[in-house]
PDB file of N, CA, C and O in Angstrom:
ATOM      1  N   UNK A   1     -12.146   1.781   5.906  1.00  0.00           N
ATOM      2  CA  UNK A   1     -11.819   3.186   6.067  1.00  0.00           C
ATOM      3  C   UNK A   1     -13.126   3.952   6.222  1.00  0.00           C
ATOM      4  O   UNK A   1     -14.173   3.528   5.732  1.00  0.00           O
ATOM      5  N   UNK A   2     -13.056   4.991   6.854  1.00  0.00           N
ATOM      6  CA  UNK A   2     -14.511   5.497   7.654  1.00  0.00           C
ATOM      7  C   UNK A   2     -13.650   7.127   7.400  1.00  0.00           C
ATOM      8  O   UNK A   2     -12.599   7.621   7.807  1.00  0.00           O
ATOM      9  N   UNK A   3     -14.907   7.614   6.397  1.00  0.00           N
ATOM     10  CA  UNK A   3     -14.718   9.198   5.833  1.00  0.00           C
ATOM     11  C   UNK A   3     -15.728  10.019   6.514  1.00  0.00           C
ATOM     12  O   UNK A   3     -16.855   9.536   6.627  1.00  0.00           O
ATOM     13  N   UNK A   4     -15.496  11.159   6.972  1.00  0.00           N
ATOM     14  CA  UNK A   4     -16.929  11.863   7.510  1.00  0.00           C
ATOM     15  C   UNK A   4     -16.641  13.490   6.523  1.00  0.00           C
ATOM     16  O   UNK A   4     -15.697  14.274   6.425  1.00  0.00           O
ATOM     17  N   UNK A   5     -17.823  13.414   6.022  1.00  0.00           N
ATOM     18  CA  UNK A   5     -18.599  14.712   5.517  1.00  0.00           C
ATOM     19  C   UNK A   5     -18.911  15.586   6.092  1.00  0.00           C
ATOM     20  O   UNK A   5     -19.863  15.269   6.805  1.00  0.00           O
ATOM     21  N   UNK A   6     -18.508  17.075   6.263  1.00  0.00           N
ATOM     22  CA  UNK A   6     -19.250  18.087   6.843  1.00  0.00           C
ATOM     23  C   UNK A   6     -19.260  19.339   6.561  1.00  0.00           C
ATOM     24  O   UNK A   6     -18.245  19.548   5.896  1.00  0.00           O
ATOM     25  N   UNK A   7     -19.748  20.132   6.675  1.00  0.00           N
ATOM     26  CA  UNK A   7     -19.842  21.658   6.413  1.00  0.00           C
ATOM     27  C   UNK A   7     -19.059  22.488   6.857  1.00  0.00           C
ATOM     28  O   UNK A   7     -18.876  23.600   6.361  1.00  0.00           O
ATOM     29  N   UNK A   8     -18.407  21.965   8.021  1.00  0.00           N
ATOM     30  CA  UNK A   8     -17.238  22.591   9.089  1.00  0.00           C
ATOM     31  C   UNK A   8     -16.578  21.612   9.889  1.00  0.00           C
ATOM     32  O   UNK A   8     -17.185  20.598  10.234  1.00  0.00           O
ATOM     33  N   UNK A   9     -15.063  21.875  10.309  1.00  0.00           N
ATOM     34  CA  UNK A   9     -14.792  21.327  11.324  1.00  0.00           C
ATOM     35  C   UNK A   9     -14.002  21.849  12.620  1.00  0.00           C
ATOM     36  O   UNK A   9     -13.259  22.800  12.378  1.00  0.00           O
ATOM     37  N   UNK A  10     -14.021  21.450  13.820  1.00  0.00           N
ATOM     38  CA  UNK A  10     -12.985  21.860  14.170  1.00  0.00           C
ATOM     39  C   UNK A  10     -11.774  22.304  14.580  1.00  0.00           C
ATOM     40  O   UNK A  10     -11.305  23.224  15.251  1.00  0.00           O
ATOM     41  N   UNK A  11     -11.353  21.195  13.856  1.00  0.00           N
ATOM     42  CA  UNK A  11      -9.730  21.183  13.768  1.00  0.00           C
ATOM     43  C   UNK A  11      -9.741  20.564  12.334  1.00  0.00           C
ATOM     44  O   UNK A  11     -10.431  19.631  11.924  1.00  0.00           O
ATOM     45  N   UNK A  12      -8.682  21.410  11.581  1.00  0.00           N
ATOM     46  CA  UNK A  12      -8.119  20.797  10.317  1.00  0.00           C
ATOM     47  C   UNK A  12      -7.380  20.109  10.347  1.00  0.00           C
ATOM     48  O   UNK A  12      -6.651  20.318   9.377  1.00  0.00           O
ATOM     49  N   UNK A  13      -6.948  19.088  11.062  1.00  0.00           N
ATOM     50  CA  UNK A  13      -5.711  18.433  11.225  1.00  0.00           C
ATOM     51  C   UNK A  13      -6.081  16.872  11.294  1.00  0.00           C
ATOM     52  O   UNK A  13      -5.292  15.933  11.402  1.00  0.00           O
ATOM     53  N   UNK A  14      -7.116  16.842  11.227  1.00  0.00           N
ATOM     54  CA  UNK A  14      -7.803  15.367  11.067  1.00  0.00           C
ATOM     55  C   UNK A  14      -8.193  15.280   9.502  1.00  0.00           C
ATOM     56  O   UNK A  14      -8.794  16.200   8.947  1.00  0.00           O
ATOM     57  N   UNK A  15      -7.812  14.133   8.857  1.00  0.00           N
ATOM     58  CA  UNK A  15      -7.541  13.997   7.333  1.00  0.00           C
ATOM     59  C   UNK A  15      -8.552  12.827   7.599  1.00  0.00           C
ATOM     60  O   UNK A  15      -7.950  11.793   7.312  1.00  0.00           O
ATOM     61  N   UNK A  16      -9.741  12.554   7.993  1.00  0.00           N
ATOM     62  CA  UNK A  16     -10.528  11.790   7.578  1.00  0.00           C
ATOM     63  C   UNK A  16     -11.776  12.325   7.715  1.00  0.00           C
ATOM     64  O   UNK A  16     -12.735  11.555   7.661  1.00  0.00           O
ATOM     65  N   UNK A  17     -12.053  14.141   7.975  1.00  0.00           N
ATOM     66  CA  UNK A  17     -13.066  14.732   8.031  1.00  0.00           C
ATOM     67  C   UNK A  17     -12.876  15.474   6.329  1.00  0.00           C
ATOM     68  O   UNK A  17     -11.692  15.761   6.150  1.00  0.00           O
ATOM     69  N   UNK A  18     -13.700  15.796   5.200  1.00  0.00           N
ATOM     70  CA  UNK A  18     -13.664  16.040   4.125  1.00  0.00           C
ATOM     71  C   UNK A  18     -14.924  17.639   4.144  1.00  0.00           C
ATOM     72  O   UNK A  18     -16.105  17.300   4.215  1.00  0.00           O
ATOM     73  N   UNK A  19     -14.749  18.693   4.105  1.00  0.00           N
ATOM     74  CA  UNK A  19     -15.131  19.721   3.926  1.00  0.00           C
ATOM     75  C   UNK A  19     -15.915  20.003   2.708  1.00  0.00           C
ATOM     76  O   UNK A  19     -15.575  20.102   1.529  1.00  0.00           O
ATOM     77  N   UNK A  20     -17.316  20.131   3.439  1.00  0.00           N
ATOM     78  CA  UNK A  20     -18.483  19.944   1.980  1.00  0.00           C
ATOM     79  C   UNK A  20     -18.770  21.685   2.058  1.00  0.00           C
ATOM     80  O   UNK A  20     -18.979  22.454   2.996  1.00  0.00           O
ATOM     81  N   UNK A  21     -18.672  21.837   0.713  1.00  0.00           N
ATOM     82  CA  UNK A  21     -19.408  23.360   0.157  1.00  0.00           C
ATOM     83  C   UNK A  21     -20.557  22.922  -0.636  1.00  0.00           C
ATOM     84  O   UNK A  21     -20.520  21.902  -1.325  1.00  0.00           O
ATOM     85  N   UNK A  22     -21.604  23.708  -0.540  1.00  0.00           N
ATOM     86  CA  UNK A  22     -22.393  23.386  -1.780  1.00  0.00           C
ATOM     87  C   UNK A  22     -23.217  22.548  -1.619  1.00  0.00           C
ATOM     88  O   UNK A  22     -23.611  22.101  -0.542  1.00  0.00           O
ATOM     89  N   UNK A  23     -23.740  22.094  -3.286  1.00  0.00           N
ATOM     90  CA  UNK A  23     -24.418  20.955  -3.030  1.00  0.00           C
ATOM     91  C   UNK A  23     -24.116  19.758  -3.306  1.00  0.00           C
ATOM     92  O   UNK A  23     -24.773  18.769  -2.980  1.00  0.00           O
ATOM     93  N   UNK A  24     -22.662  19.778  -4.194  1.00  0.00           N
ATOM     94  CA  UNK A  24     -22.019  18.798  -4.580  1.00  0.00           C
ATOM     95  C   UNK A  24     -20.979  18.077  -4.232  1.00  0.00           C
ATOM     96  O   UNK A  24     -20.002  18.823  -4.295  1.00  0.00           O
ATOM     97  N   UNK A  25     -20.647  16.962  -3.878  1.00  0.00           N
ATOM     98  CA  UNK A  25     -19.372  16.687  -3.254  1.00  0.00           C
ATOM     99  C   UNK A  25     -18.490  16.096  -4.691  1.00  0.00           C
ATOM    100  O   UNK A  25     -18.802  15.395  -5.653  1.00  0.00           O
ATOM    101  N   UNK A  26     -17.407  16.702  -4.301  1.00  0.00           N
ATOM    102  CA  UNK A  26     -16.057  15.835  -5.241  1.00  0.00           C
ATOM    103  C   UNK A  26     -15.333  14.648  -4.434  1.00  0.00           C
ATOM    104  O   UNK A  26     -14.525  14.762  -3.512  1.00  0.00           O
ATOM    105  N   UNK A  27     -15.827  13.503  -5.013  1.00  0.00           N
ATOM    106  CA  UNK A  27     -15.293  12.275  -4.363  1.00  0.00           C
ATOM    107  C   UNK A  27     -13.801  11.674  -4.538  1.00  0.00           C
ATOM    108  O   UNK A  27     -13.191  10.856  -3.848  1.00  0.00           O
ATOM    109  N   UNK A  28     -13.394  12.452  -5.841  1.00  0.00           N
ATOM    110  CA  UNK A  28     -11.856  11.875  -6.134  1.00  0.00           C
ATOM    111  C   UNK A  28     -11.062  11.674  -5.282  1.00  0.00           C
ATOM    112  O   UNK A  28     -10.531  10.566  -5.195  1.00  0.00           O
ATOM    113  N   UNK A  29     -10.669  13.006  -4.148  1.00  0.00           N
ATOM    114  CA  UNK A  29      -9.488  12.731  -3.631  1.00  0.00           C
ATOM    115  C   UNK A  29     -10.090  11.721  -2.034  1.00  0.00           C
ATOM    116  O   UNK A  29      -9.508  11.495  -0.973  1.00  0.00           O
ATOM    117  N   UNK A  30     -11.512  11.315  -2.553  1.00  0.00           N
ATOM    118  CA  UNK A  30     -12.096  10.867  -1.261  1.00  0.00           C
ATOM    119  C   UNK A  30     -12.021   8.868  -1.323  1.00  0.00           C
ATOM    120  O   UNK A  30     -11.822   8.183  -0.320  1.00  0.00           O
ATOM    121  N   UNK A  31     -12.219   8.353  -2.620  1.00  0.00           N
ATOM    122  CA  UNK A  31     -12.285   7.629  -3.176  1.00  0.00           C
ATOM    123  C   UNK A  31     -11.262   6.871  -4.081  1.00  0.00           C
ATOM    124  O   UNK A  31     -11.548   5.852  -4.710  1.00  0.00           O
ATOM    125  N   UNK A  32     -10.030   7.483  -4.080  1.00  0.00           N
ATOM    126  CA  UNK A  32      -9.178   7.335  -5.126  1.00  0.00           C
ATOM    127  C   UNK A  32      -7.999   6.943  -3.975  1.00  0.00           C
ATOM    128  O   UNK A  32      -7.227   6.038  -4.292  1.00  0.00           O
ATOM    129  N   UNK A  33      -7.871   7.420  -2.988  1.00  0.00           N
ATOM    130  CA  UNK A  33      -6.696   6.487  -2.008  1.00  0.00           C
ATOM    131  C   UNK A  33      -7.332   5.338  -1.348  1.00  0.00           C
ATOM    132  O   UNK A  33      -6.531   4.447  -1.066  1.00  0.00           O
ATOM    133  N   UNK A  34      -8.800   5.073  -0.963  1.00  0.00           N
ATOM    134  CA  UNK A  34      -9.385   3.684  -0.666  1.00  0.00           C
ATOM    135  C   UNK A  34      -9.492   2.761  -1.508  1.00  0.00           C
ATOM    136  O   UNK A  34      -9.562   1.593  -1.125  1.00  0.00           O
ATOM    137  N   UNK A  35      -9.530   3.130  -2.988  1.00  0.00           N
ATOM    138  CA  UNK A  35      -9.508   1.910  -3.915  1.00  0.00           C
ATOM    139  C   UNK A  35      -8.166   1.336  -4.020  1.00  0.00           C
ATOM    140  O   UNK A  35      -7.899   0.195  -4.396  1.00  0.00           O
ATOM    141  N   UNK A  36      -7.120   2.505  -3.543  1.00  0.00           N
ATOM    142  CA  UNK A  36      -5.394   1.913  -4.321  1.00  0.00           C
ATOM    143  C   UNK A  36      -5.162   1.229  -2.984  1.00  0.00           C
ATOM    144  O   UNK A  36      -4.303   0.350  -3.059  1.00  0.00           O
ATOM    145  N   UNK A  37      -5.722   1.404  -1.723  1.00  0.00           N
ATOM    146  CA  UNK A  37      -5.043   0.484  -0.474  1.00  0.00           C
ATOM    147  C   UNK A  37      -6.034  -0.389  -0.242  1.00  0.00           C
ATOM    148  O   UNK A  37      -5.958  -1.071   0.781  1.00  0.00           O
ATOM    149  N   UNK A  38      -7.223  -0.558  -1.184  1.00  0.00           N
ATOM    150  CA  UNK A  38      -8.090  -1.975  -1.394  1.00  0.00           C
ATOM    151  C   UNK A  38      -7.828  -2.751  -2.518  1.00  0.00           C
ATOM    152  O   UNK A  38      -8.767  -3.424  -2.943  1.00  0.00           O
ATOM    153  N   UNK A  39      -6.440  -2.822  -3.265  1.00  0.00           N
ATOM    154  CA  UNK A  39      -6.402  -3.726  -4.341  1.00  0.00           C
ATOM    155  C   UNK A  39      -5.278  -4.564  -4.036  1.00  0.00           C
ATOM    156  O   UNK A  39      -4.224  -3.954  -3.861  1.00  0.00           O
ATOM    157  N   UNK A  40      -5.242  -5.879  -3.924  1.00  0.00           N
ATOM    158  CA  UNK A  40      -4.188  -6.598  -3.627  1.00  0.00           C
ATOM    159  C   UNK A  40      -2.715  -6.055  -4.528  1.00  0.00           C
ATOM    160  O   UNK A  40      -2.714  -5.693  -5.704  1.00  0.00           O
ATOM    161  N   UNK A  41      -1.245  -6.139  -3.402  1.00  0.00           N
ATOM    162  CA  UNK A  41      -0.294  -5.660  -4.223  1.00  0.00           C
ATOM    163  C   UNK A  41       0.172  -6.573  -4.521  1.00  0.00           C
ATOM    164  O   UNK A  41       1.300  -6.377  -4.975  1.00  0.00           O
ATOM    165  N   UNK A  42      -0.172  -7.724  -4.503  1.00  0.00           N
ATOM    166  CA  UNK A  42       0.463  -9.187  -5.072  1.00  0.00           C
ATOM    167  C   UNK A  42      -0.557  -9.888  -5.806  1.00  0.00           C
ATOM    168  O   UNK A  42      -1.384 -10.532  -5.161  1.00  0.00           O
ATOM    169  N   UNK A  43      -0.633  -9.848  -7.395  1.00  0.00           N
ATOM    170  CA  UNK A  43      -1.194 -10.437  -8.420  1.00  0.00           C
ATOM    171  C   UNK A  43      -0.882 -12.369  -8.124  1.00  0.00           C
ATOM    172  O   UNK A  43       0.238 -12.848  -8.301  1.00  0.00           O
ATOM    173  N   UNK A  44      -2.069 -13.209  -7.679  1.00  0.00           N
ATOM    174  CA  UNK A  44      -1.405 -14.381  -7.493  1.00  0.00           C
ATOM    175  C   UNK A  44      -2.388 -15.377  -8.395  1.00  0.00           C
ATOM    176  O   UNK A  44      -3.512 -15.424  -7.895  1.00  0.00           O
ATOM    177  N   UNK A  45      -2.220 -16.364  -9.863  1.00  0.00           N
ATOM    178  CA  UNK A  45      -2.635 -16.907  -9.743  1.00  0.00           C
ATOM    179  C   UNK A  45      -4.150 -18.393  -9.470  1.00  0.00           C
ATOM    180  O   UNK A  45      -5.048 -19.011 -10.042  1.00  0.00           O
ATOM    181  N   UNK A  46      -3.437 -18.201  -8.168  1.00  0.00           N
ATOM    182  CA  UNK A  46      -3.927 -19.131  -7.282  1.00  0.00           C
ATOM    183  C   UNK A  46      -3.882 -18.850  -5.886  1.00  0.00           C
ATOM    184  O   UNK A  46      -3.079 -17.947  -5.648  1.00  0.00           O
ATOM    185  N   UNK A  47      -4.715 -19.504  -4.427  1.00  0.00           N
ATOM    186  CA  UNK A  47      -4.915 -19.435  -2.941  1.00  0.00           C
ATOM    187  C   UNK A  47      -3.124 -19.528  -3.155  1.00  0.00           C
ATOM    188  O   UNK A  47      -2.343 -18.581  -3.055  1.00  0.00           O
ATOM    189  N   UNK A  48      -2.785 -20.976  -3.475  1.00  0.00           N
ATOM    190  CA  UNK A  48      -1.562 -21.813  -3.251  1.00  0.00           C
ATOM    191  C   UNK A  48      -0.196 -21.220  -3.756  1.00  0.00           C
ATOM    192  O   UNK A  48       0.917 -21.526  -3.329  1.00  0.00           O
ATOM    193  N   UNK A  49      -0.542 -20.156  -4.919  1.00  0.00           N
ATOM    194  CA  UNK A  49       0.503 -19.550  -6.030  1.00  0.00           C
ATOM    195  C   UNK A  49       1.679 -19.068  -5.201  1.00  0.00           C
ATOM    196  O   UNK A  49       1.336 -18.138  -4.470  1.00  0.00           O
ATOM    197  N   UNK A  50       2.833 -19.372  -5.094  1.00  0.00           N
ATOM    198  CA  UNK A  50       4.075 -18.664  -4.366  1.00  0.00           C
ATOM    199  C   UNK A  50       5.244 -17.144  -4.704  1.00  0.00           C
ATOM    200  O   UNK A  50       6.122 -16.442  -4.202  1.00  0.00           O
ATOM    201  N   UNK A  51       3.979 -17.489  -6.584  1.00  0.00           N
ATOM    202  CA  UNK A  51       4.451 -16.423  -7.164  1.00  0.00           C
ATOM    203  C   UNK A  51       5.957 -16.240  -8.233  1.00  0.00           C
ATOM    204  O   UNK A  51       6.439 -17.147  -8.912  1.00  0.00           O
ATOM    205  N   UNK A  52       6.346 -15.186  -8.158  1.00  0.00           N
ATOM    206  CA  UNK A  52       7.466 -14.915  -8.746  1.00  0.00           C
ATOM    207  C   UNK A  52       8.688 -14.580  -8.046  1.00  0.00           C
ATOM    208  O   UNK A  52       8.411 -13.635  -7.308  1.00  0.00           O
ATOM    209  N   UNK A  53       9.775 -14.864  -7.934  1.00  0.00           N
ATOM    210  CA  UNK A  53      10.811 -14.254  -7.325  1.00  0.00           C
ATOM    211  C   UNK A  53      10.763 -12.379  -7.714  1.00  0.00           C
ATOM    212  O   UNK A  53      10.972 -11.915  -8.836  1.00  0.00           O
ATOM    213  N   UNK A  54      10.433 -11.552  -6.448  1.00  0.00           N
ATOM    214  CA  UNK A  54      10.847 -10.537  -7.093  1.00  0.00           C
ATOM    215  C   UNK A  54      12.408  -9.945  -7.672  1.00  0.00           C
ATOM    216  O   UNK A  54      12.492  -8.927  -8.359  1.00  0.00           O
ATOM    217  N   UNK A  55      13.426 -10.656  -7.320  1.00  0.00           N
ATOM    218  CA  UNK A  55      14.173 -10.478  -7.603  1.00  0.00           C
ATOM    219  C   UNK A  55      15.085 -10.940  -9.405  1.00  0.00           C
ATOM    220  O   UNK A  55      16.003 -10.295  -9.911  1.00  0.00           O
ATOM    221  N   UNK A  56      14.707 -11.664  -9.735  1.00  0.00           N
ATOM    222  CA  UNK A  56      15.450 -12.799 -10.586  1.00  0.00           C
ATOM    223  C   UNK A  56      14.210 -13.007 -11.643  1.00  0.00           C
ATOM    224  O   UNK A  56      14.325 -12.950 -12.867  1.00  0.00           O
ATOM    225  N   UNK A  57      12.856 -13.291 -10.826  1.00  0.00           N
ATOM    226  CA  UNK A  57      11.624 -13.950 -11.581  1.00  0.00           C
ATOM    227  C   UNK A  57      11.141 -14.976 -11.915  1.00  0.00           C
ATOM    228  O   UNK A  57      10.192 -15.065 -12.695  1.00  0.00           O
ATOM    229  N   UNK A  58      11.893 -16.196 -11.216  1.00  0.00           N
ATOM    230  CA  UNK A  58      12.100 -17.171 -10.898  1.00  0.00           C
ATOM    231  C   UNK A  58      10.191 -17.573 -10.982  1.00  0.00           C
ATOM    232  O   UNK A  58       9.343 -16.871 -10.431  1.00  0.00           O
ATOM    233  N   UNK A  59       9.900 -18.764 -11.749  1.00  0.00           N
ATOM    234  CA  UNK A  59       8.554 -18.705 -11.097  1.00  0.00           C
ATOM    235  C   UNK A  59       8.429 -20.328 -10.170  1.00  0.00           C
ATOM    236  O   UNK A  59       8.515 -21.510 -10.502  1.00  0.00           O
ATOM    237  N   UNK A  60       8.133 -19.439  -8.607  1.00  0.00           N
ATOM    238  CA  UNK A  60       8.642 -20.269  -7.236  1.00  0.00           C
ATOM    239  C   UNK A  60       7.800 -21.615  -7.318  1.00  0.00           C
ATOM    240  O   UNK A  60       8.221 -22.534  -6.614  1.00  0.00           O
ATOM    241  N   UNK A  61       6.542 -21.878  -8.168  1.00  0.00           N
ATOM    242  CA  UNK A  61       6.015 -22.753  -8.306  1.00  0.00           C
ATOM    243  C   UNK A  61       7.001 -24.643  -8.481  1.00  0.00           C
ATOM    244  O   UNK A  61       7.038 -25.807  -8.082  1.00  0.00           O
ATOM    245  N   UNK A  62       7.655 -23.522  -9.480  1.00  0.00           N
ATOM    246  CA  UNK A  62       8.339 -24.520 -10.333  1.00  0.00           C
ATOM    247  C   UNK A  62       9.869 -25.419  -9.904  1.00  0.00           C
ATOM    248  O   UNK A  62      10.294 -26.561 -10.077  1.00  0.00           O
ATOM    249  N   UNK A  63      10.354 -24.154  -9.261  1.00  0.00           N
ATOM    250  CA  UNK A  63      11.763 -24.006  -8.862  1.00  0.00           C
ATOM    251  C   UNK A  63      11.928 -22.870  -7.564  1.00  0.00           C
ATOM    252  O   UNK A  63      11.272 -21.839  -7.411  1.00  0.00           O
ATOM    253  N   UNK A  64      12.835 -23.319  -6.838  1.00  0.00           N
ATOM    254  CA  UNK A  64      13.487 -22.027  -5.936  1.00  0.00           C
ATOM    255  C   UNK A  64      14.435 -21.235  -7.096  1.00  0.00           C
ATOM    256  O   UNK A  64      14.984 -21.641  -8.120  1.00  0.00           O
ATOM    257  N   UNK A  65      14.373 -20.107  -6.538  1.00  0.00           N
ATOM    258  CA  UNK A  65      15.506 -19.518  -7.583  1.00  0.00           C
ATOM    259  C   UNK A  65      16.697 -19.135  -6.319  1.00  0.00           C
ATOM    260  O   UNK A  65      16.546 -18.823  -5.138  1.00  0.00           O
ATOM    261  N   UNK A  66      18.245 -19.369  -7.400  1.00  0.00           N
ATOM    262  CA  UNK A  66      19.166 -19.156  -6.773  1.00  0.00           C
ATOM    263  C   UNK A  66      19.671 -17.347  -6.384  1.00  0.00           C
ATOM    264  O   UNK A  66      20.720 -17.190  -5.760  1.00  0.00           O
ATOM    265  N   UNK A  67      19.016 -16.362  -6.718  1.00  0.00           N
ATOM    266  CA  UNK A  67      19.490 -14.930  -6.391  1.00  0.00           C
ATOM    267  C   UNK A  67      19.610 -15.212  -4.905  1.00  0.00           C
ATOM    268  O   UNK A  67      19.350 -16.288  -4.367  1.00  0.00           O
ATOM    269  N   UNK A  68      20.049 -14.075  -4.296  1.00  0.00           N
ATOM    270  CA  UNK A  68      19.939 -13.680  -3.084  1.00  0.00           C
ATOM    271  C   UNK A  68      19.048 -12.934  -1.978  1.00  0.00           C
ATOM    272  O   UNK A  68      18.871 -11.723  -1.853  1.00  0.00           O
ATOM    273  N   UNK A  69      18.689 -13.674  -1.439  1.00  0.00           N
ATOM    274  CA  UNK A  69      17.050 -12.936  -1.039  1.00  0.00           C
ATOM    275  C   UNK A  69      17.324 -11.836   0.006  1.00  0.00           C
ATOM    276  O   UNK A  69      16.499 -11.085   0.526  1.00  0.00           O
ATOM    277  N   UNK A  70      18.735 -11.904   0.217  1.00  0.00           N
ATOM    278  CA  UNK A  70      19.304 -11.443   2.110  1.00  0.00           C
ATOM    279  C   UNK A  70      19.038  -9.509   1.245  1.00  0.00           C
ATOM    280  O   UNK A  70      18.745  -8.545   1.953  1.00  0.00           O
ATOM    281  N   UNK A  71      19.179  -9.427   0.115  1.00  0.00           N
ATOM    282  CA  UNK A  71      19.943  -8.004  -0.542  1.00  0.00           C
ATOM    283  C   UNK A  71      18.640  -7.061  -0.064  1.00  0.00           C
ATOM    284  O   UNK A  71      17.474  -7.152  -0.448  1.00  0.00           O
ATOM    285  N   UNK A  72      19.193  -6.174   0.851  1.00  0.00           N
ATOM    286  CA  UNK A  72      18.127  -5.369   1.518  1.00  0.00           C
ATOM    287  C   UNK A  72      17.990  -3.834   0.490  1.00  0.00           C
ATOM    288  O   UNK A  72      18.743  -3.646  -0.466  1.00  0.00           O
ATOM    289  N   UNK A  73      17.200  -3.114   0.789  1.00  0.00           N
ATOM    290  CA  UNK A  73      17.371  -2.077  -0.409  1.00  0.00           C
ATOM    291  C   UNK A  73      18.124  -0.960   0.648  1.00  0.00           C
ATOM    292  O   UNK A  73      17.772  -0.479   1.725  1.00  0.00           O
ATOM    293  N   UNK A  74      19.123  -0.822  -0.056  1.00  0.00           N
ATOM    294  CA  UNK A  74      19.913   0.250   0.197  1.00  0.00           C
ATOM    295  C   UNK A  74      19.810   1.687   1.406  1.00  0.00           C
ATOM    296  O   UNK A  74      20.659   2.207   2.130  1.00  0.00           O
ATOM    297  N   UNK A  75      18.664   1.902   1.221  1.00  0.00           N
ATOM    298  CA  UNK A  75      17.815   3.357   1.598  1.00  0.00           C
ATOM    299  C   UNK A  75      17.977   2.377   3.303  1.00  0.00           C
ATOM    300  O   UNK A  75      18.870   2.628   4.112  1.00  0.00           O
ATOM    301  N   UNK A  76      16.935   1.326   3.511  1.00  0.00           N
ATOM    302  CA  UNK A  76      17.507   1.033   4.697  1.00  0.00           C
ATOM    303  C   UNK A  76      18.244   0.543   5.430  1.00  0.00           C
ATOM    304  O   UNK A  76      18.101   0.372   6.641  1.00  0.00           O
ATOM    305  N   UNK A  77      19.280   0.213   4.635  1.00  0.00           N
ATOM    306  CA  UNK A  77      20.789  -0.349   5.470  1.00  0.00           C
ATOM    307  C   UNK A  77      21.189   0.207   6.897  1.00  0.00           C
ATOM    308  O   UNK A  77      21.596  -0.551   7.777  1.00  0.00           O
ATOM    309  N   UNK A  78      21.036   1.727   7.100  1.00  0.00           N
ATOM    310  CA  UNK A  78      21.507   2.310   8.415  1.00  0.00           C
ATOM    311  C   UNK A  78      20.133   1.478   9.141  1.00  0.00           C
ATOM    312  O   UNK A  78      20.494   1.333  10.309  1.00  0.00           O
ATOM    313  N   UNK A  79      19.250   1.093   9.051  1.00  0.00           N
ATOM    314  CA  UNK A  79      18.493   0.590   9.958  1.00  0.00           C
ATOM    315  C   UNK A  79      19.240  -0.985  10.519  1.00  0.00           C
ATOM    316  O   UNK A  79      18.972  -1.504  11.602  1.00  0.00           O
ATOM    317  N   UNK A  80      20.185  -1.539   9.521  1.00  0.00           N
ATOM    318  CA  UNK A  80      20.271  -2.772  10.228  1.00  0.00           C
ATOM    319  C   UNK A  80      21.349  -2.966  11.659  1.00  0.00           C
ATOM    320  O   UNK A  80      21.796  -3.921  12.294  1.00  0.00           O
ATOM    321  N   UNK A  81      21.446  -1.521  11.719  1.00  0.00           N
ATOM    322  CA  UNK A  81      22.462  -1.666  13.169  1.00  0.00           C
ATOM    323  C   UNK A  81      21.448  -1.229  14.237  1.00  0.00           C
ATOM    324  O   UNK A  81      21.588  -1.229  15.461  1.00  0.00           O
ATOM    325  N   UNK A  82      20.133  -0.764  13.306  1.00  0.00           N
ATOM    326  CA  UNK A  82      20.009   0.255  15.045  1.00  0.00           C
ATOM    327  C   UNK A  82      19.462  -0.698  16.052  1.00  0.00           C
ATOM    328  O   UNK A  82      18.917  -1.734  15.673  1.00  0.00           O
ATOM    329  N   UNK A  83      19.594  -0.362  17.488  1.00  0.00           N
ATOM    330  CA  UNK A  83      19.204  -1.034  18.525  1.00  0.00           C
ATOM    331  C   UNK A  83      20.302  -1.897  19.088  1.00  0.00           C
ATOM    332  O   UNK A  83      20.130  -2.725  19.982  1.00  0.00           O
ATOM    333  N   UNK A  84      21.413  -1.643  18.508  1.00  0.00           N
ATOM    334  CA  UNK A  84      22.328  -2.790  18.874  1.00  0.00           C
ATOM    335  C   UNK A  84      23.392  -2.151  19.892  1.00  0.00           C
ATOM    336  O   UNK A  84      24.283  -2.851  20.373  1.00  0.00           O
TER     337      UNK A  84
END
């Protein structure tokens, strides 16, 4: 991710230019969404680890687990027709 610093810009509508006053910059809101989309969202283990069933918790190492993997979340169900 590539942030640019400046004193002005000219257009506000670009969210990767950050508006410096002063002499100090506040890095939080600059620094705090690159660390959360640089940390793996899957805790594994091991290279090889297959993990946990998210569903059930099954640990896949060991066993398949029997839940149902097809169960889509709800919110996008109207998506499974479109295009058809």
């Amino acid at each position: 991710v590539e942030t640019v610093l400046a004193e002005s810009a000219e257009s506000e509508e670009n969210d990767d230019i950050f508006i410096v006053s002063g002499e100090s910059v506040e890095t939080d809101e600059i620094l705090i969404p690159a660390l959360i989309l640089a940390v793996d969202q899957k805790n594994l283990c091991r290279d090889d680890c297959r993990g946990l069933c998210p569903f059930c918790g099954q640990n896949l190492n060991r066993a398949e687990c029997q839940c149902s993997h097809k169960t889509a979340d709800p919110r996008l169900e109207a998506l499974k027709h479109w295009g058809q």
